[in-house]
C-alpha positions in Angstrom: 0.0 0.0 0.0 3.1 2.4 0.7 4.2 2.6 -2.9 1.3 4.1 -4.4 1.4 6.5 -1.6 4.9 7.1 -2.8 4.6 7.1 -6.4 1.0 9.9 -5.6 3.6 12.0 -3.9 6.6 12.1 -5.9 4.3 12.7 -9.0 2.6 15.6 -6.9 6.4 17.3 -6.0 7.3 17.0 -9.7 4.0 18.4 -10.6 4.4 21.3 -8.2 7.3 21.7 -10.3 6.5 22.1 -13.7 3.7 24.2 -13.5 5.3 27.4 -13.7 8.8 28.0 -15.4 11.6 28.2 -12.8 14.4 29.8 -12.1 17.9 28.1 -14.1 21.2 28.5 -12.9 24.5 26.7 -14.6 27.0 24.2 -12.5 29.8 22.5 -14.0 31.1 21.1 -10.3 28.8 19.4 -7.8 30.1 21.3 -5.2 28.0 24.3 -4.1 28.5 26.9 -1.9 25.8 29.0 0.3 25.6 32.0 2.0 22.9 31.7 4.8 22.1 35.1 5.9 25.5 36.2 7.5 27.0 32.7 7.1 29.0 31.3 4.3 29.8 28.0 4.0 32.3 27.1 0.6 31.3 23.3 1.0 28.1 23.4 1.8 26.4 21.8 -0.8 26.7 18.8 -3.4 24.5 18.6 -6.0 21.9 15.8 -6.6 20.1 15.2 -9.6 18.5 12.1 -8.3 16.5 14.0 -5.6 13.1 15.8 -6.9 13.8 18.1 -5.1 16.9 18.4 -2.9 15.6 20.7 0.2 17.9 22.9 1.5 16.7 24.2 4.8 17.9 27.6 6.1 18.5 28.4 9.8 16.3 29.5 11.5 14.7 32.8 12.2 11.7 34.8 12.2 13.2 37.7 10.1 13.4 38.1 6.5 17.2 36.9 5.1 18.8 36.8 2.3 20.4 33.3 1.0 22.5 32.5 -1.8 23.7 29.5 -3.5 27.0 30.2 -5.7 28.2 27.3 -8.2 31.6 27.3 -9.8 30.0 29.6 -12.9 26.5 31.2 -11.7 24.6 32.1 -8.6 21.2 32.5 -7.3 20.1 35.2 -4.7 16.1 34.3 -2.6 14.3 36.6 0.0 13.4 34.0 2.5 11.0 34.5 4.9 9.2 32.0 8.0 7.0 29.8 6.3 8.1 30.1 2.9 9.7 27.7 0.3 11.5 28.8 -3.1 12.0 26.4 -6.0 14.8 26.6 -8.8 16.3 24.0 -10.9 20.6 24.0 -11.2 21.7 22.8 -14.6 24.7 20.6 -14.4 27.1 19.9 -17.4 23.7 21.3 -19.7 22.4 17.7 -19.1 21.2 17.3 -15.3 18.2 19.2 -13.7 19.1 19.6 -10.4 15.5 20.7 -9.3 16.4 22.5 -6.1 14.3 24.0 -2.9 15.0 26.6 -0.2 12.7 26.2 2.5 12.5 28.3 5.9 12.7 25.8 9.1 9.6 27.8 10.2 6.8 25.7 8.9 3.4 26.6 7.9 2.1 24.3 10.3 3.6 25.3 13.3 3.2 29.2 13.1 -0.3 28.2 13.3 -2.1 28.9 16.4 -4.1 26.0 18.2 -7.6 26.0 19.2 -7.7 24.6 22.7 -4.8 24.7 25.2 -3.8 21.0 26.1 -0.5 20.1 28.5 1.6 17.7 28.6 3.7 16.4 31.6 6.7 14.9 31.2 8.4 13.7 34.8 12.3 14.0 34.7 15.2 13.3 37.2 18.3 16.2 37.7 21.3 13.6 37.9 24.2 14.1 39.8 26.0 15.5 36.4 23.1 18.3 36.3 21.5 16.6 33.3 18.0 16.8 32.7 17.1 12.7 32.8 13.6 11.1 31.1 13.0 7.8 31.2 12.1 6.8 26.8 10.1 3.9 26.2 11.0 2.2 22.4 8.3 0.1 21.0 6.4 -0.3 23.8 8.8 -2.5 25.8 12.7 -1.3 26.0 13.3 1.8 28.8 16.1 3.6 27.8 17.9 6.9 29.8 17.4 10.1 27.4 18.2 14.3 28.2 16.7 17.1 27.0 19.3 19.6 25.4 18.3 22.7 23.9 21.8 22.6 22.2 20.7 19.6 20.4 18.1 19.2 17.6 15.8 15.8 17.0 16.9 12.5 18.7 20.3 11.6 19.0 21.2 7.9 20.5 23.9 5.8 21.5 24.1 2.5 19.4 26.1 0.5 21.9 22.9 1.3 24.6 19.9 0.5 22.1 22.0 -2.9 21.4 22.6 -3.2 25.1 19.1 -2.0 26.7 17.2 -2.9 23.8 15.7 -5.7 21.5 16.1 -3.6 18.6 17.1 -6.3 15.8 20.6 -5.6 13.5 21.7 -6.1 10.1 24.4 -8.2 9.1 27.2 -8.0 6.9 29.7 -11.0 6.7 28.7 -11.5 10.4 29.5 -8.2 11.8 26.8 -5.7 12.9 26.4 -2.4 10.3 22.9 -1.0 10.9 20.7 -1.1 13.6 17.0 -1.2 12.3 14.4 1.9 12.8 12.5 2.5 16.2 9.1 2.2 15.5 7.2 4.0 18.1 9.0 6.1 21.1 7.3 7.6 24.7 8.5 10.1 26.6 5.8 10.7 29.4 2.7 10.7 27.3 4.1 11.7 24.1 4.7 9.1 21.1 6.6 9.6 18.0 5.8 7.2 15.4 8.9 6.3 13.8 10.7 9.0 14.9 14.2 10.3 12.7 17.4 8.3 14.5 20.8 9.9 14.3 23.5 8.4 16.1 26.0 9.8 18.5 29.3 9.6 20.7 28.7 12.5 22.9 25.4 12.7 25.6 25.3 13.7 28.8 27.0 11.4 31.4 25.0 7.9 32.4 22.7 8.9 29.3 21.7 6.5 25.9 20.5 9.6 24.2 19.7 13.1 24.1 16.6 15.2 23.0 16.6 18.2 20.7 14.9 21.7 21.3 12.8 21.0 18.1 11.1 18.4 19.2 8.7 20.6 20.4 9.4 23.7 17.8 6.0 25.7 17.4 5.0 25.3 21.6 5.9 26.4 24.8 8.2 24.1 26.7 8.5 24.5 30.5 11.1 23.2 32.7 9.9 23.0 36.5 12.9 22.2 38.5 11.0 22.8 41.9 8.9 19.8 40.5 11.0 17.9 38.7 8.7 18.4 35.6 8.6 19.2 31.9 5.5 20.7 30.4 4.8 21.1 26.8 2.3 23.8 26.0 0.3 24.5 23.2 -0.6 28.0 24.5 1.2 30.3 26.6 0.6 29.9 30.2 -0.9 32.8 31.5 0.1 33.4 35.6 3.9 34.0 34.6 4.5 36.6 37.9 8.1 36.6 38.9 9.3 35.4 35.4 11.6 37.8 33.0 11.1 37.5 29.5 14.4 37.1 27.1 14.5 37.5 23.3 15.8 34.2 22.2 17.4 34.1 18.9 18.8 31.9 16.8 22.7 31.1 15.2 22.4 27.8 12.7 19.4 26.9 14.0 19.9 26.8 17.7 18.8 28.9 20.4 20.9 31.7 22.1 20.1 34.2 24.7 22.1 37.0 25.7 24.4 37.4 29.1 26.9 39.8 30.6 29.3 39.5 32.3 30.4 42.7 34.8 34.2 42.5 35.9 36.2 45.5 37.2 33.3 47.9 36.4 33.2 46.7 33.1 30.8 44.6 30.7 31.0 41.9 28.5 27.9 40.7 26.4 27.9 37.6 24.0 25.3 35.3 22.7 25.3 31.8 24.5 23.6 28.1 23.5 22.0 26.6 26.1 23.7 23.8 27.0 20.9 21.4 28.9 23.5 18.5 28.7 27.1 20.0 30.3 27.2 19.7 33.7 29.3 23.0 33.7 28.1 26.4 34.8 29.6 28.4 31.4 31.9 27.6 28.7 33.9 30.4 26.8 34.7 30.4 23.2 38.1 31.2 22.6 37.4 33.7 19.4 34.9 35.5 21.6 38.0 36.0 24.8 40.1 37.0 21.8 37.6 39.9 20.8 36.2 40.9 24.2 39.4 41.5 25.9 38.0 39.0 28.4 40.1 39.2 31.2 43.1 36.7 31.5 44.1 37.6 35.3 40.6 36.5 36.9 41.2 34.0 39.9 42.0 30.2 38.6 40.2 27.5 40.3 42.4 24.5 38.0 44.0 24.6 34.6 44.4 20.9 32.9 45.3 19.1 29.7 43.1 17.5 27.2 44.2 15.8 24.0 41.7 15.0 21.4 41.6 12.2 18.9 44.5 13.3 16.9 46.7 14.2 19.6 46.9 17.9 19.5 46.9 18.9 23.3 45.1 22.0 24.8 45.2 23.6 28.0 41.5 24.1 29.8 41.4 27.1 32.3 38.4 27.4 34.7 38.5 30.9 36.4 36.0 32.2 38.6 33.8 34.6 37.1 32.7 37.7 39.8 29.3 38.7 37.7 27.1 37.3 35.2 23.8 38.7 34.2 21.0 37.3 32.2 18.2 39.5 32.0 17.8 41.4 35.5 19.0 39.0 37.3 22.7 38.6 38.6 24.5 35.5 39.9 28.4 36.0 41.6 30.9 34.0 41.6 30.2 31.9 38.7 32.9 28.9 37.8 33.7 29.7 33.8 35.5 27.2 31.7 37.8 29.2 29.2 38.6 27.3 25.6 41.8 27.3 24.0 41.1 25.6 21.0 38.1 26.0 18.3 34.6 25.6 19.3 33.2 22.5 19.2 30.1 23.4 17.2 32.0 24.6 14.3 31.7 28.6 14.6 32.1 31.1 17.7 29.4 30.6 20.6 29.3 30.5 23.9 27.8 27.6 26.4 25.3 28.1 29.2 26.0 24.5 31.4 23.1 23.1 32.9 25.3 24.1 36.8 23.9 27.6 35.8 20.3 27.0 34.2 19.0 25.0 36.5 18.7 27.3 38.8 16.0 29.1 37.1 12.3 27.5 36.4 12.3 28.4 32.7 9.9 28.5 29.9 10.9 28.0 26.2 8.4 29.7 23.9 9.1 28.1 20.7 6.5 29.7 18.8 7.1 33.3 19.9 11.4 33.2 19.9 11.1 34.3 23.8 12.8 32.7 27.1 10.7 32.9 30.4 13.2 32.5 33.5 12.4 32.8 37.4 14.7 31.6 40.1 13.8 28.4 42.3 15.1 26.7 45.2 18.5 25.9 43.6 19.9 29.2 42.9 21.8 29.6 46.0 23.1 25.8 45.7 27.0 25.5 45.2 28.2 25.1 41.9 30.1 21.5 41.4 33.0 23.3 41.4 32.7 24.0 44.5 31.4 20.9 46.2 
Protein backbone atom coordinates (compact mmCIF):
# COMPACT_ATOMS: atom_id res chain seq x y z
CA UNK A 1 0.00 0.00 0.00
CA UNK A 2 3.11 2.38 0.67
CA UNK A 3 4.16 2.60 -2.89
CA UNK A 4 1.33 4.09 -4.41
CA UNK A 5 1.37 6.49 -1.56
CA UNK A 6 4.90 7.12 -2.84
CA UNK A 7 4.62 7.12 -6.43
CA UNK A 8 1.04 9.89 -5.56
CA UNK A 9 3.59 12.00 -3.90
CA UNK A 10 6.63 12.10 -5.88
CA UNK A 11 4.29 12.66 -9.02
CA UNK A 12 2.61 15.60 -6.88
CA UNK A 13 6.39 17.35 -6.04
CA UNK A 14 7.31 16.97 -9.70
CA UNK A 15 4.03 18.37 -10.62
CA UNK A 16 4.38 21.30 -8.19
CA UNK A 17 7.33 21.69 -10.29
CA UNK A 18 6.50 22.12 -13.70
CA UNK A 19 3.75 24.18 -13.47
CA UNK A 20 5.28 27.40 -13.66
CA UNK A 21 8.81 28.00 -15.41
CA UNK A 22 11.58 28.16 -12.81
CA UNK A 23 14.44 29.82 -12.14
CA UNK A 24 17.92 28.07 -14.10
CA UNK A 25 21.16 28.48 -12.90
CA UNK A 26 24.49 26.71 -14.55
CA UNK A 27 27.04 24.16 -12.46
CA UNK A 28 29.81 22.49 -13.95
CA UNK A 29 31.07 21.08 -10.35
CA UNK A 30 28.77 19.43 -7.84
CA UNK A 31 30.10 21.31 -5.21
CA UNK A 32 28.01 24.34 -4.07
CA UNK A 33 28.51 26.86 -1.86
CA UNK A 34 25.83 29.04 0.34
CA UNK A 35 25.60 32.00 2.01
CA UNK A 36 22.91 31.70 4.78
CA UNK A 37 22.10 35.10 5.93
CA UNK A 38 25.55 36.22 7.47
CA UNK A 39 27.00 32.73 7.05
CA UNK A 40 29.05 31.31 4.26
CA UNK A 41 29.77 28.05 3.97
CA UNK A 42 32.32 27.07 0.65
CA UNK A 43 31.29 23.27 0.99
CA UNK A 44 28.07 23.43 1.84
CA UNK A 45 26.38 21.79 -0.84
CA UNK A 46 26.68 18.79 -3.43
CA UNK A 47 24.45 18.62 -5.99
CA UNK A 48 21.88 15.83 -6.55
CA UNK A 49 20.11 15.20 -9.62
CA UNK A 50 18.49 12.13 -8.33
CA UNK A 51 16.49 13.99 -5.64
CA UNK A 52 13.12 15.78 -6.91
CA UNK A 53 13.81 18.06 -5.07
CA UNK A 54 16.93 18.43 -2.89
CA UNK A 55 15.57 20.74 0.19
CA UNK A 56 17.88 22.94 1.50
CA UNK A 57 16.70 24.17 4.84
CA UNK A 58 17.89 27.58 6.05
CA UNK A 59 18.50 28.41 9.83
CA UNK A 60 16.29 29.48 11.53
CA UNK A 61 14.73 32.79 12.23
CA UNK A 62 11.69 34.79 12.24
CA UNK A 63 13.18 37.66 10.11
CA UNK A 64 13.43 38.08 6.52
CA UNK A 65 17.22 36.91 5.13
CA UNK A 66 18.83 36.81 2.34
CA UNK A 67 20.35 33.26 0.96
CA UNK A 68 22.46 32.49 -1.80
CA UNK A 69 23.66 29.54 -3.54
CA UNK A 70 27.02 30.17 -5.69
CA UNK A 71 28.23 27.31 -8.23
CA UNK A 72 31.57 27.32 -9.81
CA UNK A 73 30.04 29.65 -12.87
CA UNK A 74 26.52 31.20 -11.66
CA UNK A 75 24.59 32.13 -8.58
CA UNK A 76 21.19 32.54 -7.32
CA UNK A 77 20.14 35.18 -4.66
CA UNK A 78 16.15 34.27 -2.62
CA UNK A 79 14.29 36.64 -0.02
CA UNK A 80 13.44 34.04 2.46
CA UNK A 81 11.00 34.53 4.93
CA UNK A 82 9.20 32.04 7.99
CA UNK A 83 6.98 29.75 6.33
CA UNK A 84 8.09 30.09 2.91
CA UNK A 85 9.71 27.72 0.32
CA UNK A 86 11.52 28.81 -3.05
CA UNK A 87 11.99 26.45 -6.02
CA UNK A 88 14.83 26.56 -8.77
CA UNK A 89 16.34 23.96 -10.88
CA UNK A 90 20.60 24.04 -11.21
CA UNK A 91 21.70 22.81 -14.57
CA UNK A 92 24.74 20.63 -14.39
CA UNK A 93 27.14 19.92 -17.39
CA UNK A 94 23.73 21.33 -19.74
CA UNK A 95 22.36 17.72 -19.12
CA UNK A 96 21.18 17.26 -15.30
CA UNK A 97 18.20 19.24 -13.69
CA UNK A 98 19.12 19.58 -10.39
CA UNK A 99 15.53 20.69 -9.32
CA UNK A 100 16.44 22.48 -6.10
CA UNK A 101 14.27 24.03 -2.90
CA UNK A 102 15.03 26.61 -0.22
CA UNK A 103 12.75 26.21 2.52
CA UNK A 104 12.48 28.28 5.92
CA UNK A 105 12.71 25.75 9.13
CA UNK A 106 9.61 27.84 10.17
CA UNK A 107 6.80 25.67 8.93
CA UNK A 108 3.43 26.64 7.94
CA UNK A 109 2.10 24.26 10.25
CA UNK A 110 3.60 25.31 13.26
CA UNK A 111 3.16 29.21 13.09
CA UNK A 112 -0.30 28.22 13.26
CA UNK A 113 -2.08 28.85 16.36
CA UNK A 114 -4.08 26.00 18.20
CA UNK A 115 -7.56 25.98 19.22
CA UNK A 116 -7.75 24.64 22.67
CA UNK A 117 -4.78 24.72 25.16
CA UNK A 118 -3.84 21.00 26.09
CA UNK A 119 -0.46 20.09 28.54
CA UNK A 120 1.61 17.68 28.58
CA UNK A 121 3.67 16.39 31.59
CA UNK A 122 6.65 14.88 31.17
CA UNK A 123 8.36 13.70 34.82
CA UNK A 124 12.26 14.01 34.68
CA UNK A 125 15.19 13.33 37.20
CA UNK A 126 18.29 16.24 37.65
CA UNK A 127 21.28 13.61 37.87
CA UNK A 128 24.17 14.06 39.80
CA UNK A 129 26.04 15.52 36.38
CA UNK A 130 23.09 18.26 36.25
CA UNK A 131 21.46 16.56 33.30
CA UNK A 132 17.98 16.78 32.71
CA UNK A 133 17.06 12.70 32.75
CA UNK A 134 13.64 11.15 31.11
CA UNK A 135 12.99 7.82 31.17
CA UNK A 136 12.06 6.76 26.81
CA UNK A 137 10.05 3.86 26.19
CA UNK A 138 10.98 2.16 22.42
CA UNK A 139 8.30 0.10 21.03
CA UNK A 140 6.44 -0.34 23.83
CA UNK A 141 8.76 -2.49 25.77
CA UNK A 142 12.68 -1.25 25.97
CA UNK A 143 13.34 1.84 28.83
CA UNK A 144 16.15 3.63 27.82
CA UNK A 145 17.94 6.88 29.82
CA UNK A 146 17.44 10.06 27.40
CA UNK A 147 18.19 14.25 28.20
CA UNK A 148 16.72 17.08 26.98
CA UNK A 149 19.25 19.63 25.40
CA UNK A 150 18.28 22.71 23.86
CA UNK A 151 21.77 22.57 22.23
CA UNK A 152 20.71 19.64 20.38
CA UNK A 153 18.07 19.25 17.58
CA UNK A 154 15.78 15.85 16.96
CA UNK A 155 16.86 12.46 18.65
CA UNK A 156 20.33 11.60 19.02
CA UNK A 157 21.19 7.85 20.50
CA UNK A 158 23.93 5.80 21.52
CA UNK A 159 24.06 2.50 19.41
CA UNK A 160 26.06 0.50 21.91
CA UNK A 161 22.90 1.32 24.60
CA UNK A 162 19.91 0.49 22.12
CA UNK A 163 22.01 -2.89 21.36
CA UNK A 164 22.56 -3.19 25.08
CA UNK A 165 19.06 -2.03 26.71
CA UNK A 166 17.21 -2.85 23.75
CA UNK A 167 15.67 -5.70 21.55
CA UNK A 168 16.13 -3.65 18.56
CA UNK A 169 17.14 -6.31 15.79
CA UNK A 170 20.62 -5.60 13.49
CA UNK A 171 21.70 -6.08 10.08
CA UNK A 172 24.42 -8.25 9.15
CA UNK A 173 27.24 -8.01 6.88
CA UNK A 174 29.73 -11.00 6.67
CA UNK A 175 28.72 -11.46 10.36
CA UNK A 176 29.46 -8.21 11.78
CA UNK A 177 26.76 -5.65 12.91
CA UNK A 178 26.44 -2.37 10.34
CA UNK A 179 22.93 -0.96 10.85
CA UNK A 180 20.70 -1.15 13.64
CA UNK A 181 16.96 -1.21 12.34
CA UNK A 182 14.42 1.86 12.80
CA UNK A 183 12.50 2.54 16.23
CA UNK A 184 9.15 2.23 15.54
CA UNK A 185 7.25 4.03 18.07
CA UNK A 186 9.01 6.07 21.14
CA UNK A 187 7.32 7.56 24.74
CA UNK A 188 8.47 10.11 26.60
CA UNK A 189 5.83 10.67 29.36
CA UNK A 190 2.68 10.75 27.27
CA UNK A 191 4.10 11.73 24.13
CA UNK A 192 4.74 9.10 21.11
CA UNK A 193 6.62 9.59 18.05
CA UNK A 194 5.83 7.20 15.39
CA UNK A 195 8.85 6.32 13.76
CA UNK A 196 10.74 8.97 14.91
CA UNK A 197 14.19 10.26 12.73
CA UNK A 198 17.39 8.34 14.47
CA UNK A 199 20.81 9.85 14.33
CA UNK A 200 23.49 8.36 16.13
CA UNK A 201 25.96 9.84 18.53
CA UNK A 202 29.29 9.60 20.69
CA UNK A 203 28.68 12.46 22.94
CA UNK A 204 25.44 12.73 25.59
CA UNK A 205 25.29 13.72 28.80
CA UNK A 206 27.00 11.38 31.38
CA UNK A 207 24.96 7.85 32.43
CA UNK A 208 22.66 8.92 29.30
CA UNK A 209 21.68 6.53 25.89
CA UNK A 210 20.54 9.59 24.22
CA UNK A 211 19.70 13.14 24.15
CA UNK A 212 16.64 15.17 23.01
CA UNK A 213 16.64 18.19 20.67
CA UNK A 214 14.92 21.66 21.28
CA UNK A 215 12.85 20.96 18.08
CA UNK A 216 11.05 18.40 19.21
CA UNK A 217 8.71 20.62 20.43
CA UNK A 218 9.39 23.67 17.77
CA UNK A 219 5.99 25.70 17.36
CA UNK A 220 4.99 25.26 21.62
CA UNK A 221 5.86 26.37 24.78
CA UNK A 222 8.17 24.14 26.70
CA UNK A 223 8.54 24.46 30.52
CA UNK A 224 11.15 23.15 32.66
CA UNK A 225 9.94 23.05 36.49
CA UNK A 226 12.87 22.15 38.45
CA UNK A 227 10.97 22.81 41.93
CA UNK A 228 8.86 19.84 40.51
CA UNK A 229 11.04 17.90 38.65
CA UNK A 230 8.75 18.44 35.61
CA UNK A 231 8.57 19.24 31.86
CA UNK A 232 5.48 20.74 30.42
CA UNK A 233 4.79 21.06 26.83
CA UNK A 234 2.27 23.81 25.99
CA UNK A 235 0.30 24.52 23.19
CA UNK A 236 -0.60 27.99 24.47
CA UNK A 237 1.24 30.28 26.58
CA UNK A 238 0.64 29.85 30.21
CA UNK A 239 -0.92 32.78 31.53
CA UNK A 240 0.08 33.42 35.58
CA UNK A 241 3.87 34.05 34.62
CA UNK A 242 4.49 36.58 37.92
CA UNK A 243 8.12 36.59 38.88
CA UNK A 244 9.34 35.39 35.40
CA UNK A 245 11.60 37.82 33.00
CA UNK A 246 11.06 37.49 29.50
CA UNK A 247 14.38 37.14 27.10
CA UNK A 248 14.55 37.50 23.32
CA UNK A 249 15.80 34.24 22.23
CA UNK A 250 17.36 34.14 18.87
CA UNK A 251 18.78 31.92 16.79
CA UNK A 252 22.65 31.15 15.22
CA UNK A 253 22.44 27.82 12.72
CA UNK A 254 19.39 26.91 13.98
CA UNK A 255 19.87 26.84 17.74
CA UNK A 256 18.80 28.85 20.38
CA UNK A 257 20.88 31.68 22.13
CA UNK A 258 20.15 34.15 24.65
CA UNK A 259 22.14 37.01 25.67
CA UNK A 260 24.43 37.40 29.06
CA UNK A 261 26.94 39.81 30.59
CA UNK A 262 29.29 39.52 32.32
CA UNK A 263 30.36 42.74 34.83
CA UNK A 264 34.19 42.51 35.87
CA UNK A 265 36.21 45.54 37.21
CA UNK A 266 33.28 47.89 36.42
CA UNK A 267 33.23 46.67 33.08
CA UNK A 268 30.84 44.57 30.70
CA UNK A 269 30.99 41.94 28.54
CA UNK A 270 27.94 40.69 26.45
CA UNK A 271 27.86 37.64 24.04
CA UNK A 272 25.27 35.25 22.68
CA UNK A 273 25.28 31.77 24.48
CA UNK A 274 23.64 28.10 23.52
CA UNK A 275 21.98 26.62 26.10
CA UNK A 276 23.71 23.80 26.97
CA UNK A 277 20.93 21.38 28.89
CA UNK A 278 23.45 18.52 28.70
CA UNK A 279 27.11 19.95 30.27
CA UNK A 280 27.20 19.70 33.73
CA UNK A 281 29.32 23.00 33.68
CA UNK A 282 28.12 26.43 34.83
CA UNK A 283 29.61 28.42 31.41
CA UNK A 284 31.93 27.65 28.66
CA UNK A 285 33.87 30.39 26.79
CA UNK A 286 34.71 30.39 23.23
CA UNK A 287 38.12 31.16 22.60
CA UNK A 288 37.38 33.70 19.39
CA UNK A 289 34.89 35.54 21.60
CA UNK A 290 37.96 36.00 24.78
CA UNK A 291 40.09 36.97 21.77
CA UNK A 292 37.59 39.94 20.80
CA UNK A 293 36.21 40.89 24.15
CA UNK A 294 39.37 41.52 25.88
CA UNK A 295 37.98 39.01 28.39
CA UNK A 296 40.10 39.24 31.24
CA UNK A 297 43.12 36.73 31.49
CA UNK A 298 44.13 37.61 35.34
CA UNK A 299 40.63 36.54 36.92
CA UNK A 300 41.17 34.00 39.94
CA UNK A 301 41.97 30.25 38.55
CA UNK A 302 40.18 27.46 40.33
CA UNK A 303 42.42 24.54 38.05
CA UNK A 304 43.96 24.65 34.56
CA UNK A 305 44.36 20.88 32.87
CA UNK A 306 45.35 19.10 29.67
CA UNK A 307 43.12 17.53 27.22
CA UNK A 308 44.15 15.76 24.03
CA UNK A 309 41.71 15.01 21.36
CA UNK A 310 41.63 12.18 18.90
CA UNK A 311 44.46 13.28 16.92
CA UNK A 312 46.69 14.16 19.58
CA UNK A 313 46.87 17.89 19.55
CA UNK A 314 46.87 18.89 23.28
CA UNK A 315 45.12 21.99 24.83
CA UNK A 316 45.21 23.59 27.97
CA UNK A 317 41.50 24.09 29.84
CA UNK A 318 41.43 27.06 32.25
CA UNK A 319 38.42 27.35 34.70
CA UNK A 320 38.48 30.89 36.36
CA UNK A 321 36.00 32.19 38.61
CA UNK A 322 33.76 34.63 37.15
CA UNK A 323 32.75 37.75 39.83
CA UNK A 324 29.26 38.67 37.73
CA UNK A 325 27.08 37.32 35.16
CA UNK A 326 23.77 38.67 34.20
CA UNK A 327 21.02 37.27 32.18
CA UNK A 328 18.19 39.51 32.01
CA UNK A 329 17.75 41.41 35.49
CA UNK A 330 19.02 38.96 37.26
CA UNK A 331 22.73 38.58 38.55
CA UNK A 332 24.51 35.48 39.93
CA UNK A 333 28.44 36.02 41.60
CA UNK A 334 30.88 33.97 41.64
CA UNK A 335 30.25 31.90 38.73
CA UNK A 336 32.93 28.90 37.77
CA UNK A 337 33.67 29.71 33.82
CA UNK A 338 35.51 27.16 31.65
CA UNK A 339 37.75 29.19 29.22
CA UNK A 340 38.62 27.32 25.65
CA UNK A 341 41.83 27.33 23.95
CA UNK A 342 41.07 25.65 21.05
CA UNK A 343 38.06 25.98 18.25
CA UNK A 344 34.57 25.55 19.30
CA UNK A 345 33.20 22.47 19.23
CA UNK A 346 30.11 23.39 17.16
CA UNK A 347 32.00 24.62 14.25
CA UNK A 348 31.66 28.61 14.62
CA UNK A 349 32.14 31.08 17.73
CA UNK A 350 29.41 30.56 20.57
CA UNK A 351 29.32 30.52 23.91
CA UNK A 352 27.80 27.60 26.39
CA UNK A 353 25.31 28.06 29.24
CA UNK A 354 25.99 24.49 31.38
CA UNK A 355 23.09 23.11 32.89
CA UNK A 356 25.31 24.12 36.81
CA UNK A 357 23.89 27.59 35.75
CA UNK A 358 20.28 26.95 34.18
CA UNK A 359 19.01 25.01 36.53
CA UNK A 360 18.71 27.30 38.78
CA UNK A 361 15.97 29.10 37.14
CA UNK A 362 12.32 27.55 36.41
CA UNK A 363 12.34 28.37 32.75
CA UNK A 364 9.90 28.47 29.88
CA UNK A 365 10.93 27.99 26.21
CA UNK A 366 8.40 29.68 23.92
CA UNK A 367 9.07 28.10 20.71
CA UNK A 368 6.49 29.74 18.80
CA UNK A 369 7.14 33.25 19.93
CA UNK A 370 11.39 33.23 19.87
CA UNK A 371 11.10 34.32 23.83
CA UNK A 372 12.82 32.71 27.08
CA UNK A 373 10.66 32.86 30.45
CA UNK A 374 13.22 32.47 33.51
CA UNK A 375 12.41 32.80 37.40
CA UNK A 376 14.73 31.64 40.14
CA UNK A 377 13.82 28.35 42.25
CA UNK A 378 15.06 26.66 45.24
CA UNK A 379 18.54 25.90 43.58
CA UNK A 380 19.89 29.25 42.87
CA UNK A 381 21.80 29.58 45.96
CA UNK A 382 23.11 25.83 45.71
CA UNK A 383 27.00 25.45 45.19
CA UNK A 384 28.16 25.11 41.88
CA UNK A 385 30.08 21.49 41.42
CA UNK A 386 32.97 23.31 41.44
CA UNK A 387 32.69 24.04 44.50
CA UNK A 388 31.41 20.94 46.24
Amino acid sequence: MKRPLLFILLLLIQTAFAQTKLPIIKATSKKVAIRDGDYYDKDAWTLSPKARPDIFTADRTRKKKWVTFYTDIDSIRVKVKPGTKFNFIILYNDKDSCYTQIASAISQGSMQQTGNAKNDTIPFTLNAYNAIAIKAIINGRDTINMHFDASSNGFHFIKDSLLKKTLLSISLENGQPVKLNKIDKLQIGPLIFSKPDMSYSAFTARGMDGRIGWDVFDGKQLEIDYDNSLLIVHSKLPENLKGYKRLKMDFIRSYPIIKGTFTIAGKKYTGNFMMDNGSSEAIILDSAWIAEQGFPKDLKLIKSSILTDPRGNKYEIRKVMSPGFTLGNFTLNNVPTLLLTGKSPSGFSINYLGNDLLKRFNMILDFRNDYIYLKPNKLMNVKYREDS
